[in-house]
C-alpha positions as CSV (number, residue, x, y, z in Angstrom):
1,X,12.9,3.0,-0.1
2,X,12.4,0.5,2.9
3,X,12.8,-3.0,2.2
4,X,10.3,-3.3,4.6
5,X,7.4,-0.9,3.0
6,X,8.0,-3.0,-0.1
7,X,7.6,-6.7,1.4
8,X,4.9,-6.1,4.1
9,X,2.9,-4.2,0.8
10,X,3.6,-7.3,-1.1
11,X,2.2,-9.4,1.5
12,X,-1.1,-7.6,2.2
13,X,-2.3,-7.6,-1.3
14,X,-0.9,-11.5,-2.0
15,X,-2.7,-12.7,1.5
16,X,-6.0,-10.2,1.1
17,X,-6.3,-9.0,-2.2
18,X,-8.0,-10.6,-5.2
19,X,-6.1,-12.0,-8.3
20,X,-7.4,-10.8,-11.5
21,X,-5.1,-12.6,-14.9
22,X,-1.9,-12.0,-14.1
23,X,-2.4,-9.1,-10.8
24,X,-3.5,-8.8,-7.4
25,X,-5.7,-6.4,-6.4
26,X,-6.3,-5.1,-3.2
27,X,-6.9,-1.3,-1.3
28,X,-5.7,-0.4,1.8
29,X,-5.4,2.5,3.5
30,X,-2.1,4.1,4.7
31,X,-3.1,3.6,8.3
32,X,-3.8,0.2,7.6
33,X,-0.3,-0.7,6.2
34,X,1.4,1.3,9.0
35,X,-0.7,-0.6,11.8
36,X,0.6,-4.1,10.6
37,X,4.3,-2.6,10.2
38,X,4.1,-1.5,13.8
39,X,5.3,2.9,12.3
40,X,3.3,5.2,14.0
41,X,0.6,6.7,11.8
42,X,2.1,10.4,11.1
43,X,1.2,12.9,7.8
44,X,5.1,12.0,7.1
45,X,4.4,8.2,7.3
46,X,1.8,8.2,5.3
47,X,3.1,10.8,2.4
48,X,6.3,8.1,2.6
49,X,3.9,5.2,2.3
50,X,2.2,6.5,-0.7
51,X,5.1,7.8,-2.6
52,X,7.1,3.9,-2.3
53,X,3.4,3.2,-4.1
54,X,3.1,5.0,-6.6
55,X,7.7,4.5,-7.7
56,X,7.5,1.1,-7.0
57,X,3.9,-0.6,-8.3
58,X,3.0,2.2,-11.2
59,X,-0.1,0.5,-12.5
60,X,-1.2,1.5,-8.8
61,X,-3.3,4.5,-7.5
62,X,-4.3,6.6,-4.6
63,X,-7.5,8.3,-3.5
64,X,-7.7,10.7,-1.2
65,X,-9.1,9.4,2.5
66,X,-9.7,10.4,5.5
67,X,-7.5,12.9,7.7
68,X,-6.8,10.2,10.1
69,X,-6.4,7.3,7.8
70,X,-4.8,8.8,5.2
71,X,-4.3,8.1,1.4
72,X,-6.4,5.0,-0.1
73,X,-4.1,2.9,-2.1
74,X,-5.5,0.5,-4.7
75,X,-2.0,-1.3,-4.9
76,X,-2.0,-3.9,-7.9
77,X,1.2,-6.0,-8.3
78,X,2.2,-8.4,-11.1
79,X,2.1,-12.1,-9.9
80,X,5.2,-13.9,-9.6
């Protein structure tokens, strides 16, 4: 998994998302994360972007968006 994927994730849901006890909240959609990462916004990008979701934050989940916009990921991280 990309180093990058993880930290621009964790960055998003810190800056824009909504902390909730000991959480952030915050959903995005894979065209949205891939936008502010500068990748190109491809069915591969976006199956990649999803899957580093759902290894790497587990209490997360996905919805199922829009062709061009992809997944909807309601990302929730553990604060630090």
């Amino acid at each position: 998994m990309s180093k990058e994927h993880l930290q621009t994730i964790e960055k998003l849901v810190v800056e824009q998302g909504e902390k909730k006890g000991d959480y952030y909240h915050a959903s995005f959609t894979c065209k949205e994360i891939l936008e502010v990462m500068g990748k190109p916004n491809t069915p591969g990008e976006q199956r990649y972007l999803a899957h580093t979701v759902k290894a790497f934050y587990p209490k997360s989940s996905q919805e199922i968006g829009s062709g061009d916009s992809g997944w909807i990921l309601n990302i929730k991280i553990r604060s630090k």
